[in-house]
Each structure stands twice: as structure tokens, then as C-alpha cells.
C-alpha positions, 0 to 999 in steps of 0.5 A: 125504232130510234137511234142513238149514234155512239161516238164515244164522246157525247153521250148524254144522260137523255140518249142513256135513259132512251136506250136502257129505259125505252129500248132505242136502238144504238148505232156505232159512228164509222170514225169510231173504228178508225180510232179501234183499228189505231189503238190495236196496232199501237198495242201490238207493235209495242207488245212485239217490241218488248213492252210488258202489257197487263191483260195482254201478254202479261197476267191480272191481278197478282198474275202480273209478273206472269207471261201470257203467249199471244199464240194462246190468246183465246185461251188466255181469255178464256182463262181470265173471263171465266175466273172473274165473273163471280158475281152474287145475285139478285140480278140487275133489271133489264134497262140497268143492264142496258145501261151498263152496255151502252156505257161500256160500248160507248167508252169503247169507242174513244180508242183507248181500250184496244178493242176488236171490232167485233166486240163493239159490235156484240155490246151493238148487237146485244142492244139492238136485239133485245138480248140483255145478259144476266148481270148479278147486282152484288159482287163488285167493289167498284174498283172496276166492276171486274166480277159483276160486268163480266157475266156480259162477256160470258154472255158474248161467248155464249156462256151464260143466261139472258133476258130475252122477249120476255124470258131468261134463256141460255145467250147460246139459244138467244143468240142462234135465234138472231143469227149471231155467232159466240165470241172467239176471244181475241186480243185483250177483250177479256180484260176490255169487258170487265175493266170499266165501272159501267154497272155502279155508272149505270146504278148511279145514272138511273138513280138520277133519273128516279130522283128527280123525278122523286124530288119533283113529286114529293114537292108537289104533294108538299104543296098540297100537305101545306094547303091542308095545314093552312100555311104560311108560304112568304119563305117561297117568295123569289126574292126570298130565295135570290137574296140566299142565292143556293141554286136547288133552293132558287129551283125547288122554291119556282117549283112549288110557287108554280105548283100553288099558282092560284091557291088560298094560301096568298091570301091573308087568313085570320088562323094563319100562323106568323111561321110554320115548323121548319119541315113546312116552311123549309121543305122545298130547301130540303128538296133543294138540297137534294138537287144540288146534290143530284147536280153534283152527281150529274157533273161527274157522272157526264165526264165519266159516261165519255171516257176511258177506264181502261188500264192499260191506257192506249194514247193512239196519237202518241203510240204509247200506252200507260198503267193508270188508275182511271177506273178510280170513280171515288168521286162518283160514289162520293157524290151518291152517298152525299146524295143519299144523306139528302135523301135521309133529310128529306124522308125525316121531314115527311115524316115530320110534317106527318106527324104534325099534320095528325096533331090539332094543335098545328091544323086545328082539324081533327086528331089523326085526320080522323073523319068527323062524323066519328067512324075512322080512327084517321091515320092514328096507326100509320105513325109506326109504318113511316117510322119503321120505314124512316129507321132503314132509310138510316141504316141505307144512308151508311156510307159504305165507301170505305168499307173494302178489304186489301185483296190480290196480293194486297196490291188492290188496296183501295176501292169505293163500293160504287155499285152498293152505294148506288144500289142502297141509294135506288132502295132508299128513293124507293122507300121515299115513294112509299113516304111521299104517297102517305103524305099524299094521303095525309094532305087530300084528307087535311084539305078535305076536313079543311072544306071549301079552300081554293087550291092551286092550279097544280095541287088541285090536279093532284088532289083530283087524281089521288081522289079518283084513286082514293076516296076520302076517308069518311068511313072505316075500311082497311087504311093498309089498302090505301097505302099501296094505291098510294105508293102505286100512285107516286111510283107510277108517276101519273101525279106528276103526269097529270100536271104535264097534261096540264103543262102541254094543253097550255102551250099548245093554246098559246101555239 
């Protein structure tokens, strides 16, 4: 299996997705223990020299300004690990909380956490055995996930319930069969375990991943919508694009040119309208907002995955430590909903261009797509399907941000939901799988009708694959069925897999 070395300093977007997505394993880099053991006697010194420390031998939350005995740390991390894992379910998925503990592990290792080694070492071991603690999705306001994160360090302790080979189990039982021993608590670790955002961090990181991959595959069944709607694409020329400038318009135009290399639409056609409704002639500038969007999140998203959010903050090189709001991630949660108001562009432009797409007017084929020999009613029906679909991908496009009540004692009076924002955005892209797959079925129909067209290299990959799962309407039968192979279709990726066949047999030629 491969390895990620975690250093606390470079984590990538690609080394996260290999460990929580396909079960790479994660080393820790040696130094990393050095900057640990610093950051410990750092602490400690300044505890016995009479400095009030939060989560140490002071109290969290509203206990601040009560004492805690170094001499009864277990105890007093007994205390605060088991009152604040309060998390709601459903659960979050194995790779989203691999996810959280390779972000967490690798923050750690920065050296301003005061962590013990042998906590490092669990987040390692917990990774590298395949023992993924049960992490409810609901419960944290994202100001720190302090009650969702915190089942982990029950988990540690052997306190609670784990995914592990196949099924959840106590982390007692999964632990013994690996031959690792349950957390003693020790320092402040406690508080080390749930003072991070690393599960809105992790949402947030996968929901990059899922929308990309969406953006690619809606501009791909967008072009192939455009070749049955006979369309007039001049708005993807480069120079178009350059002269505008926006850099995920530039990106989403190359795309769809590629896409439609060799395709009938650059040739002249005498049915051809001057200029087509927006949602087609503009459609790659709705994904192109979309990226420019994702590449607003991935910023940020890159200098949070590589540093501290601890508070207190532990500066090893100049033996101090500080209160601080770096668990403040406001600008991440902005970005996601900013993101998903995106996202609701692009799932009321399917629509859209569904809705013209079943009109004669705008394809001069037939009312609902409908075969012509008469026995199919087409996609009369499926109008109210996308459009219930569409009215919730409303409602979770809401920001939520702002919503957060003033709780412990009214000294946490701020927050930014992270955790929901990210979570309503992964529902929204997946109800967009669901859209772009019935916009799928719309464009294979509409070239069907059309008879004869030369599509694109890449549109005409994809036709094929959704024909060898879905035959052309040309008969009635239950039009439900080919919705979910549809929706299966996009959601499995095996479009966008079948282009990069194509993508790899050509470099391999010129090789």
C-alpha cells in the first residue's frame, strides 16, 4: 500500500483524497516529534511558572476561571472528552472521517497543539489499520467541531463504536484485534482532539473533489444537449473567452471545445439559429462560475489543511503561548455557500435547457422528445421530477452561516456552521448528478430524433456509453427506470471514464 508522509506543512488536496478515498497509509516525519516534544516543555514550564492555561490546568468553556490539578490530568481529561462528544446522527462515511483524522494528525504535527506522541500516533495507527471511529454528521457549529470530532477521542479511549473490515464494532474490540492499547489521557489532549474544524474541513475538502468532477461531467452532457439542440457555439471560440478574461469561463469554454472537437456544430447549417437562450449559449460560463468558485475554496482550504487551530496556541521558538481565534474558519464556510449559490445556477440551467429541449419550437424535433413512430409520450412527465428537485436544491443553497445561538455563558457568541454548509452543499451536488443524468437522457434522445449528425469525438464517446446503458426511446416502458440508470451512469463517473480511456489511448500513441 502507499504512503503519505505527514509533516504538517504540505499536505496536499491529492495526498488527502488518496488517504481518505483510497485507503493509502500515512507515515509521521521523524522532525515532527521534535517540534511535539518542544512544544510540551514549552507548556509545561510556563504552566509551573504560574501561567493560566485553557484545557490545562484551567477549565473549557465557561469553566475557564476554574482550576484543573495537573495530578488528576486523566480524570480531568476524562471529564471534558466525555461531556462534549454530543454529536447527532446520521453518521459521517468512512473516507470523510479519514479525512478528518489525516487533517487533524497533520495540524498536529506543526507543533502548536501540545500534543503527546502517542496521540499522534493513534490518529497514525487508527489510519493505517482501517479502524474509522464513528463520527455523527450533525451537532458542531463549526467554531471548532468540539462536539462531533470528539467521538474520535472516545474511540482513542475505547469508548465508542468504529467502522472496522466491513463493520461498526466497539474501538475496544477493534483495537485489541490490532493489538493497540486505549488511550491513557495525558496533558491536554483532550482538548487537542476536538479543538480543530477538521470535520467541516474535511466536508469542505471532498466537496471539492465531488464538484469538480460534477462540473466536468455536466460540461460534457452539455455538449452533447447542444448537438441535439443543433446550436450555435461562436460563444466558445478562445478568443471570445480571452478577451472577457474570467479564468473558469476561459477553463469551462477549452473544455467544452475539446469535448466537441470534430462535431457538426462548426459547420454551417441552414436551421441554425443566429443565438441560442443563454443556458446553452452560456452554459459553460455557469460551470465556469462554479470553478471559480471551487478555486476560491481550494485557497483557503490549502492554508488551513497546514495550520494550527489550536487555542491555546503553543509558539515553540519564542517559549510562549497565546489565546487566539484560530479555530475561526468563517472564510472557508463563506466560500462553500458561495459555492453552492453556484451550484443552484447551474441546477436552474439544466433545467432550463430541459424544459426548451422538450419544446418544437427551439429543436424543430418532436414535443417531448417523444419517438416519432408514436408509441412514447417522451419526457412529458419528468418536467415536474427536475422541477421538485430544483425547488430543494433552493432551500439548500440558504446560507446558514449566520444562524448560531450565543452559548457557554455567552462567551461563544460567534460561529460559522461549517460542517452544515458543506454537508447541505455534497446533498446539492448529489441532486445535480441526478439533473445532469436526465439531461443526459434528454441530449442521446434529441440526437437520435435529429438522425445522422456527426458528433464530437468526446460527445460521441458519451452517447455510446449512455446507449450501451440506456436504449433510445422508440417504445413505451417505464421512463422512472431510466432515470436511476442515468443518475447511476453520472454518479458512477464511467462517462467521464470513458473520455479519459480515450485521453490516455492518445498519449500513449504519440509515446
Amino acid at each position: 500500500m502507499e504512503t503519505v508522509i505527514l509533516n504538517g506543512h504540505d499536505l496536499s488536496l491529492e495526498e488527502l483524497y488518496k488517504i481518505a478515498c483510497d485507503g493509502w497509509r500515512v507515515a509521521l516525519d521523524p522532525e515532527a516529534f521534535a517540534r511535539l516534544a518542544r512544544s510540551r516543555e514549552v507548556m509545561v514550564e510556563l504552566a509551573h511558572g504560574g501561567k493560566a492555561i485553557y484545557g490545562f490546568n484551567r477549565g473549557v468553556g465557561w469553566n475557564k476561571d476554574r482550576g484543573m490539578d495537573e495530578a488528576a490530568l486523566e480524570l480531568e481529561n476524562q471529564k471534558i472528552i466525555r461531556s462534549h462528544a454530543l454529536g447527532a446522527p446520521p453518521y459521517c462515511s468512512d473516507k470523510e472521517v479519514r479525512a478528518m483524522m489525516a487533517i487533524r494528525l497533520n495540524q498536529m504535527l506543526i507543533g502548536a497543539s501540545c500534543a503527546s506522541d502517542r496521540l499522534a500516533e493513534l490518529y497514525r495507527d487508527f489510519l493505517n489499520c482501517g479502524i474509522t471511529p464513528q463520527v455523527p454528521r450533525r451537532g458542531s457549529v463549526g467554531e471548532a467541531d468540539i462536539t462531533t470530532i470528539t467521538h474520535i477521542g472516545m474511540a482513542f479511549a475505547g469508548e465508542a463504536d468504529v467502522s472496522y473490515r466491513g463493520q461498526v464494532v466497539p474501538a475496544a474490540q477493534a483495537m485489541e484485534a490490532e493489538g493497540i492499547s486505549p488511550y491513557c489521557w495525558t496533558l491536554k489532549d483532550a482538548h487537542t482532539v476536538m479543538l480543530s474544524n477538521c470535520q467541516g474541513e474535511a466536508l469542505t475538502a471532498l466537496l471539492v473533489r465531488e464538484a469538480e468532477a460534477l462540473t466536468e461531467m455536466s460540461d460534457l452532457v452539455f455538449c452533447l444537449d447542444y448537438e441535439g439542440l443543433n446550436g450555435n457555439i461562436e460563444a466558445m471560440r478562445e478568443d471570445v473567452n480571452a478577451l472577457r478574461g474570467l479564468p473558469g469561463q476561459i477553463t469551462c469554454a477549452a473544455r467544452c471545445r475539446k469535448f466537441l472537437e470534430g462535431s457538426y456544430l462548426y459547420e454551417e447549417h441552414p436551421d441554425r439559429a443566429l443565438q441560442d437562450p443563454l443556458t446553452f449559449r452560456g452554459g459553460f460560463t455557469i460551470t465556469g462560475t462554479v470553478a471559480d468558485a471551487l478555486e476560491y475554496i481550494k485557497g483557503f482550504l490549502r492554508i488551513q489543511l497546514n495550520s494550527p487551530s489550536d487555542n491555546p496556541c503553543v509558539m515553540p521558538d519564542q517559549g510562549a503561548l497565546y489565546v487566539n481565534s484560530n479555530f475561526e474558519t468563517t472564510t472557508l464556510a463563506v466560500g462553500v455557500e458561495m459555492l453552492a449559490i453556484a451550484l443552484g445556477h447551474l441546477s436552474r440551467a439544466i433545467n432550463y435547457r430541459m424544459i426548451k429541449m422538450s419544446g418544437p419550437q427551439f429543436t424543430g424535433l418532436t414535443r417531448f422528445l417523444a419517438p416519432r413512430n408514436g408509441k412514447a409520450l417522451g419526457y412529458a412527465q419528468v418536467q415536474d421530477t427536475f422541477s421538485a428537485i430544483d425547488a430543494e436544491n433552493r432551500l439548500l443553497i440558504t446560507p446558514s452561516s449566520t444562524d448560531f445561538f450565543t452559548v457557554e455563558g455567552d462567551i461563544e457568541d460567534h460561529a460559522s456552521n461549517l460542517p452544515l454548509a458543506a454537508a447541505k452543499a455534497l446533498h446539492l451536488v448529489d441532486n445535480l448528478y441526478r439533473m445532469v443524468g436526465m439531461e443526459a437522457l434528454y441530449a442521446a434522445q434529441a440526437v437520435d430524433l435529429r438522425e445522422g449528425v456527426r458528433l464530437g469525438r468526446y460527445t460521441q464517446i458519451a452517447y455510446d456509453t449512455i446507449r450501451a446503458a440506456i436504449p433510445t426511446m422508440d417504445e413505451n416502458r417505464a421512463i422512472g427506470r431510466d432515470l436511476e440508470k442515468a443518475y447511476e451512469l453520472v454518479r458512477s463517473g464511467r462517462l467521464l471514464e470513458a473520455c479519459r480511456t480515450e485521453d490516455k489511448a492518445e498519449q500513449n500513441a504519440v509515446l
